[in-house]
N, C-alpha and C positions, 0 to 999 in steps of 0.2 A: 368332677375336676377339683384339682387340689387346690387350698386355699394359697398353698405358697403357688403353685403353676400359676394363678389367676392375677395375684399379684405381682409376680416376674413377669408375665406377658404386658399386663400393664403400662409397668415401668418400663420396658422396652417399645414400647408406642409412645409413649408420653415422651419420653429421651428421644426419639427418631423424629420427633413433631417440632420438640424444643431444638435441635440442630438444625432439622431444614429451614426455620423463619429467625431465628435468633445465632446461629454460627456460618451459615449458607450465605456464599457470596449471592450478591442480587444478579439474576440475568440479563445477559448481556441480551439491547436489543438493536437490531438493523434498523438502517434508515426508515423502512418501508413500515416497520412497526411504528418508530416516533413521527414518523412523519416529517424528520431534521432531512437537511440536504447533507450528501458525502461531505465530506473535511478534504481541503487541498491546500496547496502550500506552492509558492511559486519558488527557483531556485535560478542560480548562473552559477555556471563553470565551465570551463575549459576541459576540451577533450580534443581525442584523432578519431576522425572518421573510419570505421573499419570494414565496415562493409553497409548493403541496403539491401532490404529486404525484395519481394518480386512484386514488379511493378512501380520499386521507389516507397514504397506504403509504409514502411519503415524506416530506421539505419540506426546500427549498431555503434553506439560509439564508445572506446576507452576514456574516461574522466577521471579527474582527478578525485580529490578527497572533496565530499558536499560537507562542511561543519555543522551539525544537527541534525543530520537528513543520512549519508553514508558514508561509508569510505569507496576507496576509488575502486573503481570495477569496470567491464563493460558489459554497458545495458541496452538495450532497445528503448526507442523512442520511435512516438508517429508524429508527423506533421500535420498542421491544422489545418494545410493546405498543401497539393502538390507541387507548389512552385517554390513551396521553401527550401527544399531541395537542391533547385534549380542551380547547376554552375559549379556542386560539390563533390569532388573524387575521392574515392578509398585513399586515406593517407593524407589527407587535408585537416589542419591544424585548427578547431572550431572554437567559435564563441559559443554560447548557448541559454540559452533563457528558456528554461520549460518550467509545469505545472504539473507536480503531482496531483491526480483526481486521488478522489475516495476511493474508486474501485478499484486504483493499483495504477490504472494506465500513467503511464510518462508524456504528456502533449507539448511539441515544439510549440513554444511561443516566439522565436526569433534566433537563428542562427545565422552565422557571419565569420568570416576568415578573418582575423585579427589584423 
């Protein structure tokens, strides 16, 4: 083997070493690795009822803009309980108070017709 091949090979290990611990963002790790609980964040806005998923387990509703959190869309939400529900029709004008989890879910905390 040639003195230059051995030294090009080298320098191409050595350079790929010094990128991955010194240019390489650090990896990302899940909860389950740190051992940290999900991050959540609690929110209120106002939305319409659009529809409820089968069984009530759900309900879709159009809201306005969240400032920090999103713009206005509609999303699915689950209730913490099935009686929060209780008394609400497609096209009903809502108050709302949920909790983003860590793992995405949207959990009613308190909704109410204005």
């Amino acid at each position: 083997m040639s003195s230059w091949f051995r030294t090009s090979a080298l320098a191409v290990v050595l350079l790929a070493a010094f990128a991955t611990h010194v240019g390489a963002a650090a990896p990302e790790r899940n909860e389950r690795e740190t051992g940290a609980e999900p991050c959540s964040a609690t929110y209120s806005v106002r939305g319409v009822v659009k529809a409820f998923g089968p069984e009530r387990r759900t309900v879709s509703i159009a809201h306005e803009d969240i400032p920090g959190f999103m713009m206005a869309m509609t999303m699915s939400f689950v209730p913490r309980t099935p009686t929060q529900l209780a008394g609400l029709a497609v096209g009903d004008r809502v108050m709302l108070t949920f909790t983003a989890e860590g793992d995405g879910q949207l959990s009613i905390d308190s909704i109410r017709k204005p």
